[in-house]
Residue, then its C-alpha position, 0 to 999 in steps of 0.5 A: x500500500x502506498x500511503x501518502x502525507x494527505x493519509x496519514x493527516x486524514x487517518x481518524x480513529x474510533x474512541x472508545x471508553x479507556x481508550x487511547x490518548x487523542x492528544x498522544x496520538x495525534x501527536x503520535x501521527x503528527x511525528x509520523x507525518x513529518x517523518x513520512x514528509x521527509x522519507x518521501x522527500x528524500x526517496x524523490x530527491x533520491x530518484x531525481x539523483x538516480x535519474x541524473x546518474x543514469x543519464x550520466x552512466x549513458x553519457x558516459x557509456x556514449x563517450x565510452x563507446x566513441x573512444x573505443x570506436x576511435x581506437x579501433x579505427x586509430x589502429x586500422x588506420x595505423x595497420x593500414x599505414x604500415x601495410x603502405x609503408x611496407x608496400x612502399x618499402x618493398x617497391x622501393x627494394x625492387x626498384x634498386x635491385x632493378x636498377x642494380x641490375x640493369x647497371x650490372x648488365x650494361x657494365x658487363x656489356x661494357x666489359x665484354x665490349x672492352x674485351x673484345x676490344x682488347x681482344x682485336x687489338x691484340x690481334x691487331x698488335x699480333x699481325x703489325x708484329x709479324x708485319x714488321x717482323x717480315x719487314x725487318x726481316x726483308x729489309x735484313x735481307x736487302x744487302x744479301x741481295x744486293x751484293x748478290x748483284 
């Protein structure tokens, strides 16, 4: 039963012979409706408290809830820019090893191409030497033939 202030002032007893004290309960019940004023008083106090409380709960489960959003979105996005640097870095590997490559090759080619330079003027050096070779050979051979004459 939800008894209200109002209840308690309009409570009304029966008098009977020897019976009770209207003076002591009226001020029995007077005490009791103050007490009763102040219980409901403070039970609605309590109520708007809790209510406050439980807005703030939520607030704070919304503000809860941003964060942990917010964080998981921070750690994609740091995922995702160290998947990017990783792909960066692994193209920028490529790239050196392709143009480490590429100068590898056209030094050897160079390399060959000097070799075989050098291979045809060795050769080139090898028949002057032997023309000259002749040549002074003919030429040791002149005075013979000239005092064969």
């Amino acid at each position: 039963m939800n008894m209200t202030v109002q209840d308690i002032n309009q409570a009304r007893f029966k008098i009977k012979f020897k019976g009770l004290d209207i003076d002591e309960v009226s001020g029995f019940l007077e005490i009791v409706r103050k007490e009763w004023e102040e219980i409901l008083s403070e039970n609605t106090r309590l109520k708007e408290q809790l209510k406050l409380t439980e807005q703030r709960l939520k607030e704070y489960r919304r503000i809860e809830t941003a964060m942990i959003e917010t964080y998981v979105d921070g750690n994609k996005v740091s995922e995702d820019w160290k998947s990017n640097a990783r792909y960066k870095a692994e193209l920028i590997i490529k790239e050196a090893i392709a143009r480490a490559t590429n100068i590898v090759d056209e030094e050897n080619e160079k390399f060959g191409k000097i070799r075989q330079e050098i291979s045809e003027l060795t050769a080139v050096r090898l028949h002057f030497r032997e023309e000259m070779t002749k040549l002074i050979e003919g030429h040791a051979k002149m005075p013979e033939l000239a005092d064969r004459k």
